[in-house]
C-alpha positions in Angstrom: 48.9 106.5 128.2 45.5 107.0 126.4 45.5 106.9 123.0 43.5 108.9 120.5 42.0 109.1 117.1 44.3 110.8 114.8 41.9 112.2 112.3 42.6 115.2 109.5 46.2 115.7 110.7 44.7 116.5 115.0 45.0 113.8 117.8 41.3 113.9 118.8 40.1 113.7 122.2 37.0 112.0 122.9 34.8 110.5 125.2 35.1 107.0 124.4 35.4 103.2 125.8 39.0 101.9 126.2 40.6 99.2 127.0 44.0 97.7 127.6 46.8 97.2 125.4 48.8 94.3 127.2 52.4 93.5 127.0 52.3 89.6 126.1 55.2 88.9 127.3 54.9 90.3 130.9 51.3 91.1 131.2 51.9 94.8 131.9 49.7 97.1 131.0 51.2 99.5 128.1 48.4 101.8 126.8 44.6 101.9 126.6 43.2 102.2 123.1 39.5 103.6 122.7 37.0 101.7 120.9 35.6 104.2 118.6 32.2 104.1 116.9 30.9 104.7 113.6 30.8 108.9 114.3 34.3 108.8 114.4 34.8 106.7 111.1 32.2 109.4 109.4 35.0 112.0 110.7 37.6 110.3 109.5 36.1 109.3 106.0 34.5 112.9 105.6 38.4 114.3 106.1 39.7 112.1 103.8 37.6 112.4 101.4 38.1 116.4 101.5 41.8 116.2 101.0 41.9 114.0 98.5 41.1 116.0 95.6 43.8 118.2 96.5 46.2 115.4 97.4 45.4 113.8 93.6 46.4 117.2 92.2 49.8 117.4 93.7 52.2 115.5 91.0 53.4 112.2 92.2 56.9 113.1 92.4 56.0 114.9 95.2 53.4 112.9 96.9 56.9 110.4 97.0 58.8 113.4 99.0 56.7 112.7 102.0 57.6 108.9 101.3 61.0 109.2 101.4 60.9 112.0 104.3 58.8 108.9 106.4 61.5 106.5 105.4 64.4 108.6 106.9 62.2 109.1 110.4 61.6 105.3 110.1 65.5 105.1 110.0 65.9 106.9 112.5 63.6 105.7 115.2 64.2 102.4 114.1 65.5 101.2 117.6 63.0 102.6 119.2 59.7 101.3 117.3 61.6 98.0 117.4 61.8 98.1 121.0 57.6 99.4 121.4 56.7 96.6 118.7 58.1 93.9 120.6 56.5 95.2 124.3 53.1 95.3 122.7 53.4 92.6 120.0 55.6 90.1 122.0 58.1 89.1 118.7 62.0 88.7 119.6 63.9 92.2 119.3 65.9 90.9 116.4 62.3 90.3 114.2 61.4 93.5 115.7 64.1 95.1 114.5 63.5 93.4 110.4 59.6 94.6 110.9 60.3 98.5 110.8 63.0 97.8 108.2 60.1 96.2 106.1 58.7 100.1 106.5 61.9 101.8 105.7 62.0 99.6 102.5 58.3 99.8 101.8 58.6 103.9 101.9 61.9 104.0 99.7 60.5 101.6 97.3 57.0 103.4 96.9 58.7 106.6 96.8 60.5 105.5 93.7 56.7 104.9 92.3 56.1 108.3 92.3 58.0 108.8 89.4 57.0 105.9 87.6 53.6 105.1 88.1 53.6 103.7 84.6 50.5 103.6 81.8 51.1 102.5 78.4 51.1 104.0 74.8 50.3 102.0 72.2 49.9 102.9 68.0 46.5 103.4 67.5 44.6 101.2 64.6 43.9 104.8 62.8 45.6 107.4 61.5 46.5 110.4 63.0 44.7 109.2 66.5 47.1 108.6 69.6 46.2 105.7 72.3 47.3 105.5 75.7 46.5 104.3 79.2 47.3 106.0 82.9 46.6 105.1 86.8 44.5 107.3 88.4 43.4 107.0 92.0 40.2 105.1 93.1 39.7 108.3 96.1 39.4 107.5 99.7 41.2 103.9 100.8 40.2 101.9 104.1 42.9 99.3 105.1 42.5 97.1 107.8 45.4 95.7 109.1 46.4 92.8 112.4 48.3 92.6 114.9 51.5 90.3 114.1 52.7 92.8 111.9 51.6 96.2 113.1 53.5 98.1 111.1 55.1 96.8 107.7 51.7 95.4 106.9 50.2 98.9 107.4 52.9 100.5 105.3 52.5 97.6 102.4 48.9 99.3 102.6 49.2 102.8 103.0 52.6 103.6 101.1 51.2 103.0 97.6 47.8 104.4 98.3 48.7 108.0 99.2 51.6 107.9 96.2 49.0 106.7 94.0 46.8 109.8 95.1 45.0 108.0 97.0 43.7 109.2 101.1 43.5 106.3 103.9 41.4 105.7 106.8 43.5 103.2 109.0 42.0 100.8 111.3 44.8 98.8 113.2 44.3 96.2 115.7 43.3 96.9 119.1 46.0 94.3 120.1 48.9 96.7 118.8 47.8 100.4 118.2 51.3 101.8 119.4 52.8 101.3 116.1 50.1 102.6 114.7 50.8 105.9 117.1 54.3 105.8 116.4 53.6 105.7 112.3 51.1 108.9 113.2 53.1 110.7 114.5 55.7 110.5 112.3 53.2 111.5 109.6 52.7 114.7 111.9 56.5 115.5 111.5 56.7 114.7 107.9 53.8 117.6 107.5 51.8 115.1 105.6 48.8 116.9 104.5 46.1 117.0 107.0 43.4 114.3 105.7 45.7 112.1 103.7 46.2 109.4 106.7 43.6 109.5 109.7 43.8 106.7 111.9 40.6 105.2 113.5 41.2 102.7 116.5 38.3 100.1 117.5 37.0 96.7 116.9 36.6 95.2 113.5 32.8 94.4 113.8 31.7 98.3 114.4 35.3 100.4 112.9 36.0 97.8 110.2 32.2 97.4 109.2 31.3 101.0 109.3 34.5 101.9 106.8 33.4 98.6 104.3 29.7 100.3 104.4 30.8 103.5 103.4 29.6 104.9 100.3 32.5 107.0 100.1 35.1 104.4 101.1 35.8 102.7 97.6 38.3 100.4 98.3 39.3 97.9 101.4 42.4 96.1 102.3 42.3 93.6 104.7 44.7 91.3 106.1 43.1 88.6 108.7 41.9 85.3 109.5 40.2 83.5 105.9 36.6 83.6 107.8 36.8 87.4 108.7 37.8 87.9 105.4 35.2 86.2 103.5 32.7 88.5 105.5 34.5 91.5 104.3 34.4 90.5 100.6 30.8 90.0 100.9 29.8 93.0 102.8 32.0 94.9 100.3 30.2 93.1 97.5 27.3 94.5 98.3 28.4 97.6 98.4 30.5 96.9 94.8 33.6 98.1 96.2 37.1 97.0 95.5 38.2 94.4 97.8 41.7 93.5 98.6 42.5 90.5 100.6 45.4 88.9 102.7 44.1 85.8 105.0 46.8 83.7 105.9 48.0 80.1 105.0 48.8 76.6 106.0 52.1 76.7 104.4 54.7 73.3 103.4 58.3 72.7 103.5 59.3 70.3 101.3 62.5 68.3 102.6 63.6 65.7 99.6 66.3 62.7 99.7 68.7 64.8 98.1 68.4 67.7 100.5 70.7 69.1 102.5 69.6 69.0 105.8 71.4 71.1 108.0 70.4 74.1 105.6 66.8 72.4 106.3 66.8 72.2 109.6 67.6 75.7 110.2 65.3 77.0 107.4 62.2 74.6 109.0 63.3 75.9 112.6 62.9 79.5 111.4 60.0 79.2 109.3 57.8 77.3 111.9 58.6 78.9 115.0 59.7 82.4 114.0 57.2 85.2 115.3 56.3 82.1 117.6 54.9 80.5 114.6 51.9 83.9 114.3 52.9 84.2 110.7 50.4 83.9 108.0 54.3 82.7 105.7 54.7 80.6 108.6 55.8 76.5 108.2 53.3 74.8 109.9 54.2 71.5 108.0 56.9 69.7 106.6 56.8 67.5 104.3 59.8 64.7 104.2 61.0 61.7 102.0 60.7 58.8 103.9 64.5 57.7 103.4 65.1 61.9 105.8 62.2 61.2 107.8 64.1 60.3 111.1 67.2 61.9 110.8 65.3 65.0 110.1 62.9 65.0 113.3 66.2 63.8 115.2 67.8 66.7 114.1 64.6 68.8 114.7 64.1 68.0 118.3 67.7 68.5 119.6 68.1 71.7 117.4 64.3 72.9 119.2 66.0 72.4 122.6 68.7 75.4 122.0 65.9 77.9 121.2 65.6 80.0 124.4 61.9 80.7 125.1 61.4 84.3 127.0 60.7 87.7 126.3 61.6 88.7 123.1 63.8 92.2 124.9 66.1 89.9 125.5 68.3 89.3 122.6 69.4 85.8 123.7 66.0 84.6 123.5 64.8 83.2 120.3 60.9 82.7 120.8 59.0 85.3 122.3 54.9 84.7 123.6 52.0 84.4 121.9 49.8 87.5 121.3 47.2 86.6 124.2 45.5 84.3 126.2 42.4 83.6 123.9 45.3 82.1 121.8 47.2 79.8 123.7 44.2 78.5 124.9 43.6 77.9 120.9 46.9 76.7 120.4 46.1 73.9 123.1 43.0 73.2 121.6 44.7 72.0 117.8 47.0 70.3 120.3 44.6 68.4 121.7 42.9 67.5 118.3 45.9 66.0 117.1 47.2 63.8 119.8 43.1 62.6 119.6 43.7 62.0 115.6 46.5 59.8 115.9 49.7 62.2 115.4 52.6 61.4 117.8 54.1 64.4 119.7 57.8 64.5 119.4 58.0 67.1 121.9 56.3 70.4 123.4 52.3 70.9 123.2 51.7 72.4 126.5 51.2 75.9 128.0 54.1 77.3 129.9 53.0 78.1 133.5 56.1 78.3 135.6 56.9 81.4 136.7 58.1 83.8 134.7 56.1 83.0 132.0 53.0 82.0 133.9 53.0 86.2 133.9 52.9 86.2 130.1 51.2 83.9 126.9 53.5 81.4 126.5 53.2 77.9 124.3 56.0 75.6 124.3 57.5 74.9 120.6 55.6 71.7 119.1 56.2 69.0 116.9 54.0 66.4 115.9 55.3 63.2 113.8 53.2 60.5 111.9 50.7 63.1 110.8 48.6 62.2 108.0 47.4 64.8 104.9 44.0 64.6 106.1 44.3 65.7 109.9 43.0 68.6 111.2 46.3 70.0 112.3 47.8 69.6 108.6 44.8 71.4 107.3 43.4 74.1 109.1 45.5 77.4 110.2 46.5 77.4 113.9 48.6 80.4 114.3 51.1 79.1 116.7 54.6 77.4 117.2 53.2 73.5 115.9 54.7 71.6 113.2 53.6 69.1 111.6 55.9 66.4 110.1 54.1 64.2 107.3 56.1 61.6 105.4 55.8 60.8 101.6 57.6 58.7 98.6 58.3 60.8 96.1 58.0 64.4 94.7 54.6 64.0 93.1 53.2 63.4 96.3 54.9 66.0 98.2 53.6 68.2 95.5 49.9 66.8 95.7 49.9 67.2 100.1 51.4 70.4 99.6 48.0 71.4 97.3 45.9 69.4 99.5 45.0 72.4 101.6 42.4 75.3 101.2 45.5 78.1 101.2 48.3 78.5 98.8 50.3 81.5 100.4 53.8 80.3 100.4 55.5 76.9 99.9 59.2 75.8 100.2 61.5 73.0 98.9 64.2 71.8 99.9 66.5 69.6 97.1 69.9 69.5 95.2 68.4 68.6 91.9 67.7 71.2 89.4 65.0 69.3 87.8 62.7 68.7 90.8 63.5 72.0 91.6 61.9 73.5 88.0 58.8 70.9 88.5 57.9 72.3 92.0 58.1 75.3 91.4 55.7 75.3 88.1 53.4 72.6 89.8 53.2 74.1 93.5 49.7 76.0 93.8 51.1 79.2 96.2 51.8 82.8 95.4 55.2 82.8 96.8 58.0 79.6 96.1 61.3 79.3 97.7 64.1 76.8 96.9 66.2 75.7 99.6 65.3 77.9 101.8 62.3 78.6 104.3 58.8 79.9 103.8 58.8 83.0 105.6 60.9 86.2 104.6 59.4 88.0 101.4 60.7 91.3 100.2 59.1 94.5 99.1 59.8 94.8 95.7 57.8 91.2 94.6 54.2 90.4 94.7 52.9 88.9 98.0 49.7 87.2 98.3 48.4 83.7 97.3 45.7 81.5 95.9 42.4 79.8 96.8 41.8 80.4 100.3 44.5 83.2 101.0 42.9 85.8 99.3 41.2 86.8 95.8 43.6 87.4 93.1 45.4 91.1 94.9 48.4 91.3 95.7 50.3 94.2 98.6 53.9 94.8 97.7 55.8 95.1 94.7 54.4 96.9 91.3 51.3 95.1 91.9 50.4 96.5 94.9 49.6 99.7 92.7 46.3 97.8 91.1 44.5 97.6 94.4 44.6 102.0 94.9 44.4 102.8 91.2 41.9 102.0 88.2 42.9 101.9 84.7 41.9 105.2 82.0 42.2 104.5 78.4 42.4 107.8 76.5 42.2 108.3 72.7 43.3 111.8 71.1 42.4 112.1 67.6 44.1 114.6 65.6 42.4 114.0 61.9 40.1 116.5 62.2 37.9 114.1 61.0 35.0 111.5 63.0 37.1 107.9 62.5 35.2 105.2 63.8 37.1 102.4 65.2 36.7 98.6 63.5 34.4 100.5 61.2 36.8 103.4 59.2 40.4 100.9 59.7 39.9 99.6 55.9 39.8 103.2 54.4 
């Protein structure tokens, strides 16, 4: 199947390179996606851009229908998107599965926006004046979105910017454009509005750049790696645009002396090697009292030996591949740089090369022991199923290696005491804090995001994902019939 450009509500055909879309798991061949050029983002921008001033006329409450129409075709096809997301993405069926839900939620939850999309009123300091504040939408929108979550990140994006009033330009990853199909087509039946979404497959460095250089293109969301990121935020500060960032973390599970540690093991064991450890939530280190340090990574390693490694169809299997070779052979590398630094492998750290998987991307699940703060594997973002294990005396310095990293995206403790449990959460420098549980599994209706390194100060989700697609208008009606002059006329 050849994909196409879905651009003011048509599936365009055009004469453009393609290349593979690759099952991970089996290395089959799925799809070819083209790699468009910067003509076809001028088409797409120039579309969206026409229907948004209609789309901003229609009153929310009805921009939301469409939402909730796309929610109820999410729930229906949810099966069968799961089923596509895990060919072409590689996650286990039952993740699969939780992914498209993320949509359904995501749709029902911004739908509900439409009919609040709150300002404020407020008593103005005169008399006989009236103050108040309302969203309005920034215009045309261009989200950028990966691969290890083709399709709740794109509707975290999309969902509040075409409620808001807002039109999107979509560029997914060439690594996973079916979802993106799938979530066009769906549009199609809904009877979205042609222009509202237009979808532009490609490569970041001529799609992604053309839509962050567009004058008419006034705000980006991205979700990526922190050094792609940082180029986006400059490129779009030159160009004084809004930009919305989501780049990943190197995310801590504290386990204290007081924890229970069965609920810790399973919570580590799902946190670090869920989504084969490609989560930018997931636990690449834990951080243990030195009194749980060996029971814990006894309990670790024989609980790692029952996860059946495979492809993620079948439902038995509990870690699926990696997303491509490029990274297992990255995976490797960290692996390489830690045994060289001094950490002790517990078990794991190779590529899988026996047959089945030799067919596929597959890295064994990896734990390293004795790791200190410092190491490159505790610091840096490796996208992969490794854990670290890093041992310390007391809370204060749990807190302190949890900090001790350039992201703060999500952090996690585990502990039966109520005070400890107040102090970490205050003192722990991440977006997102969970007590006795793991770091991964957010839900719609909070913020998501973090601090420092993970992105700068947005949030997608929740409320809050409504101040990345709309800008703030203060209005003032003043009914005196007279000029009034604010912090002049207030002592008349």
């Amino acid at each position: 199947m050849d994909l196409k450009n879905y651009i003011n509500g048509r599936w365009i055909e055009q004469d453009l390179e393609k290349v593979a879309v690759i099952n991970p798991a089996t290395g089959e061949e799925l799809a070819k996606v083209p790699l468009s050029t910067k003509n076809e983002v001028e088409e797409a921008v120039r579309s969206a851009k026409q229907a948004q001033k209609e789309w901003a006329l229609i009153p929310a409450p009805k921009r939301a229908e469409y939402l909730y129409e796309i929610g109820y075709k999410l729930k229906e096809k949810k099966e069968y998107l799961a089923q596509i997301l895990t060919k072409e993405m590689g996650k286990v069926i039952e993740e699969a599965r939780g992914e498209v839900q993320e949509g359904i939620d995501m749709a029902f939850y911004m739908a509900g926006e439409g009919r609040r999309l709150f300002g404020e009123t407020t008593p103005s300091e005169l008399p006989n004046k009236f103050a108040m504040s309302v969203r309005s939408p920034v215009g045309v929108v261009g989200i950028i979105t990966p691969w290890n979550f083709p399709i709740a990140i794109a509707t975290w994006k999309s969902f509040p910017a075409i409620v808001a009033g807002n039109t999107v330009v979509w560029k997914p990853s060439t690594e996973t454009p079916l979802m993106a199909y799938e979530l066009g087509k769906i549009f199609e039946e809904v009877g979205l509005p042609e222009g509202v979404v237009n979808i532009v497959f490609g490569s970041g460095s001529t799609v992604g750049t053309a839509l962050i250089e567009h004058p008419d293109v006034k705000v980006i969301s991205f979700t990526g790696s922190n050094e792609t990121g940082r180029k986006v935020a400059e490129l779009g500060g030159r160009h004084l645009k809004k930009v919305s960032l989501e780049m990943g973390g190197k995310n801590a599970i504290i386990v204290m002396d007081d924890a229970d540690l069965n609920l810790a093991v399973e919570g580590i064991l799902w946190s670090a090697f869920g989504t084969t450890g490609q989560r930018c939530t997931a636990c690449s280190r834990v951080i243990v009292h030195k009194n749980m340090k060996n029971e814990l990574e006894e309990r670790l390693v024989a609980a790692l030996s029952n996860l059946t490694i495979g492809n993620g169809l079948d439902p038995d299997v509990k870690v699926g591949p990696v997303i491509n070779r490029a990274a297992l052979e990255k995976i490797y590398h960290y692996v390489k740089i830690g045994k060289n630094e001094g950490a002790r492998l517990l078990t794991g750290g190779e590529i899988i090369t026996t047959p089945p998987y030799n067919q596929g991307f597959f890295f064994e699940p990896t734990i390293f022991t004795d790791v200190k703060p410092d190491m490159t594997i505790a610091q840096e973002e490796i996208f992969g199923p490794v854990l670290s294990i890093i041992e310390v005396n007391s809370l204060d310095e749990a807190i302190e290696v949890n900090n001790s990293v350039k992201f703060g995206l999500s952090s996690s403790i585990y502990s039966q005491d109520v005070n400890r449990i107040f102090k970490a959460q205050r003192d722990l420098d991440t977006g997102i804090v969970y007590v006795n549980a793991g770091t991964i599994g957010a839900e719609i209706h909070l913020p998501f995001g973090g601090t420092k390194g993970t992105g700068n100060g947005h949030r997608d989700s929740g409320q809050a994902a409504l101040d990345v697609f709309t800008e703030w208008k203060s209005i003032y009606v003043d009914y005196s019939g007279k000029l009034q002059r604010a912090q002049i006329d207030t002592d008349k």
